[in-house]
N, C-alpha and C positions, 0 to 999 in steps of 0.2 A: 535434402532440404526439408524444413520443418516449418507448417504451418500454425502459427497463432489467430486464432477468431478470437475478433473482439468485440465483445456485446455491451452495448453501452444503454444506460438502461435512463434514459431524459426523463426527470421529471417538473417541471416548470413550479417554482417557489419561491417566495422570499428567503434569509438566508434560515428561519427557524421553520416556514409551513411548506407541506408538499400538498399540490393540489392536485396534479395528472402526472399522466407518463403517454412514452411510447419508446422504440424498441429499433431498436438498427444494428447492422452487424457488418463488418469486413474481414476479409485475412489475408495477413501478412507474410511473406514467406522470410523465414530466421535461418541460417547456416547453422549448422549442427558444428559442434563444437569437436574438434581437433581430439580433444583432451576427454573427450566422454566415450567409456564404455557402456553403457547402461543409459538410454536417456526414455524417462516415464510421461513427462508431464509439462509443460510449458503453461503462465497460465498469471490473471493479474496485472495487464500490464497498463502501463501508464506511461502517455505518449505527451512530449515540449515539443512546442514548436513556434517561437516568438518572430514577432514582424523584423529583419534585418539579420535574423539566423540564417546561415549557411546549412543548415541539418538539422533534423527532426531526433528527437533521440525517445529511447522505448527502452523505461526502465521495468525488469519483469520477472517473476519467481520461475523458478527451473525445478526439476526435480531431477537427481541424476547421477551416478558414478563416479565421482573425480577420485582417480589414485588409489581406489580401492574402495572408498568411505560413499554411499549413499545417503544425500542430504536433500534438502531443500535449499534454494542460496538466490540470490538478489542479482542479477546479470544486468549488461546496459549494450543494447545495440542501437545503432546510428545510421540513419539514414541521409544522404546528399542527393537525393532524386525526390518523387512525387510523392515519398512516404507511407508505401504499399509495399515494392520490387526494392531487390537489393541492398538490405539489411546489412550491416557488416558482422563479421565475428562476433558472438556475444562474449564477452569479459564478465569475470566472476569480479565483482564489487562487496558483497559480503559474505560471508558463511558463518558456520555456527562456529561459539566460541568456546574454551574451557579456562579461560583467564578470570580469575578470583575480581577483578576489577569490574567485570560485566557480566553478572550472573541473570539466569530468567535466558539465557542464548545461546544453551549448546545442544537443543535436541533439531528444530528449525528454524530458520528464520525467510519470511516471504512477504507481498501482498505490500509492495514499496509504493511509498505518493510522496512527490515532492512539489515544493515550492520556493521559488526564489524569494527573498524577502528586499525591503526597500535597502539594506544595509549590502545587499549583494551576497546574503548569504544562503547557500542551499541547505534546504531544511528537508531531509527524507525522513519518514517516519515507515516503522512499518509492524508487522506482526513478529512474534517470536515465544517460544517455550522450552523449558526444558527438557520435553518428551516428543518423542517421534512419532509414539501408538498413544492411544487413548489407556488410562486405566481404568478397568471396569470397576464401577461404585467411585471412582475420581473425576476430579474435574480436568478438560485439558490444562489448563493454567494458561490460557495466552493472554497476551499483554504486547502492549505497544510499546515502542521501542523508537528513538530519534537519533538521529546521525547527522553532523554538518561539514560545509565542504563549500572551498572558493572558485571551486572552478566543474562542478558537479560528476566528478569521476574517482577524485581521492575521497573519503569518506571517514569522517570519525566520529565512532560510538560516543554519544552523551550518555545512554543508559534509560532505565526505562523511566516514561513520562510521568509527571505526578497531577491526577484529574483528583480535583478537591471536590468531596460530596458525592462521591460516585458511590452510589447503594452497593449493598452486599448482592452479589451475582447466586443467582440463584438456581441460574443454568448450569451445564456442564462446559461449556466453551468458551469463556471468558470472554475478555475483548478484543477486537483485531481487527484485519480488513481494513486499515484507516485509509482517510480521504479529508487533503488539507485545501482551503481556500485562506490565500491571505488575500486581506483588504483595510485600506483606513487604520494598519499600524496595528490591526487585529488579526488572531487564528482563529480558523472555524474547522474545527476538528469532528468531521462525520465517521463512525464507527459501526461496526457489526458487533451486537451482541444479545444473550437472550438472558437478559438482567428483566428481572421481575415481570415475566412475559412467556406464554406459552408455547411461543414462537419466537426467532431471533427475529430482529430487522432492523430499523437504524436509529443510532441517537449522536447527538452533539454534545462535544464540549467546545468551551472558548476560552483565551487566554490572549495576550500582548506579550509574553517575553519568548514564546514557539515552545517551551517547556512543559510550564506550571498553566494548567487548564481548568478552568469551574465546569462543572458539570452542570448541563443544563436542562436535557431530557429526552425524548423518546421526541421525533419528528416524521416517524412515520408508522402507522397501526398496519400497512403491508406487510406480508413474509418475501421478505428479499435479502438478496447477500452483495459484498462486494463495492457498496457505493462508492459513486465518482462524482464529485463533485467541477463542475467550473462555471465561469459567466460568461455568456456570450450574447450581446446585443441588449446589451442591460438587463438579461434575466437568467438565472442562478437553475443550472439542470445539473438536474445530481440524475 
């Protein structure tokens, strides 16, 4: 058995200003996978769990061996208990791809947030590049990446997203890490990246159609990774 810790990093804002934080953490125990020889890394995960669900689900990146090939890949286990103990199987839902149709996806792909939208459509976004290792004097190239789905298990690639006004990146690491809040017919798309900034940390883009996003800018001057966004009790913790 394999434990995932998960650090959830609140910070109390409206949906554009971050004003504080603090810090909490639990771990979950995940079944190791049948089909893996080689397993490095568990890691990202993003836990549903709506009022009249029978099960919690935890969608989350892996890192690992399948069949010979060592990747990075998009997994989803499911819990029917208290959302801690007894995790089911994790199923591989994505992997990297070599099909001409979806390029930018065949060295990783990780780092999944999903949201249901008002139309019942599942909206996963997540990280992806063409490179496994960093090239020295290159940039990684990561870039977000969307995928939708009627019932939050079959999954298909839209391709990567188009953020309108998004500055020239000036880091090495591009964008990624996403974290989606829908509300009011609108996307609120939090990201990791180290655009025009000495240190990566978090910025927004917005949109209505889950695709096509204006960039809107930098939401927090902290060095931090991995933002999560939700609302709870009328106030917005990422």
């Amino acid at each position: 058995m394999k434990k995932i810790t998960i650090l959830f990093f609140f910070f109390l804002l409206a949906p554009q200003t971050i004003f504080a934080y603090t810090i909490c953490s639990h771990c979950v125990t995940v079944p190791d996978s049948s089909r893996v020889n080689k397993q490095w890394s568990q890691y990202s995960p993003w836990v549903m769990h709506e009022n009249g669900w029978d099960r919690y689900r935890m969608y989350f990146g892996r890192n690992e061996e399948v069949q010979g090939v060592s990747a990075d890949r998009i997994y989803l286990s499911e819990n029917f208990g208290d959302g801690i103990s007894e995790w089911t199987q994790p199923t591989i839902l994505l992997s990297p791809t070599d099909q001409d149709a979806f390029p930018g996806e065949k060295g990783l792909i990780h780092d999944p947030t999903v949201i249901i939208s008002d139309q019942s459509v599942w909206n996963m976004y997540y990280t992806a590049t063409d490179t496994k290792t960093q090239i020295p004097g290159l940039q990684w190239k990561n870039k977000i990446y969307h995928a939708i789905s009627s019932n939050g298990v079959n999954f298909h690639r839209q391709g990567e997203i188009n953020i309108h006004n998004l500055p020239n990146q000036t880091g090495t690491f591009g964008i990624g890490q996403p974290s989606i809040l829908y509300e009011n017919n609108k996307y609120y798309l939090y990201f990791f990246s180290d655009i025009d900034a000495d240190h990566g940390t978090i910025f927004l883009a917005e949109g209505t159609d889950g695709h096509n996003f204006e960039y809107y800018g930098r939401v927090s001057s902290l060095i931090v990774v991995n933002p999560q966004i939700i609302k709870r009790n009328q106030q917005y913790l990422l």
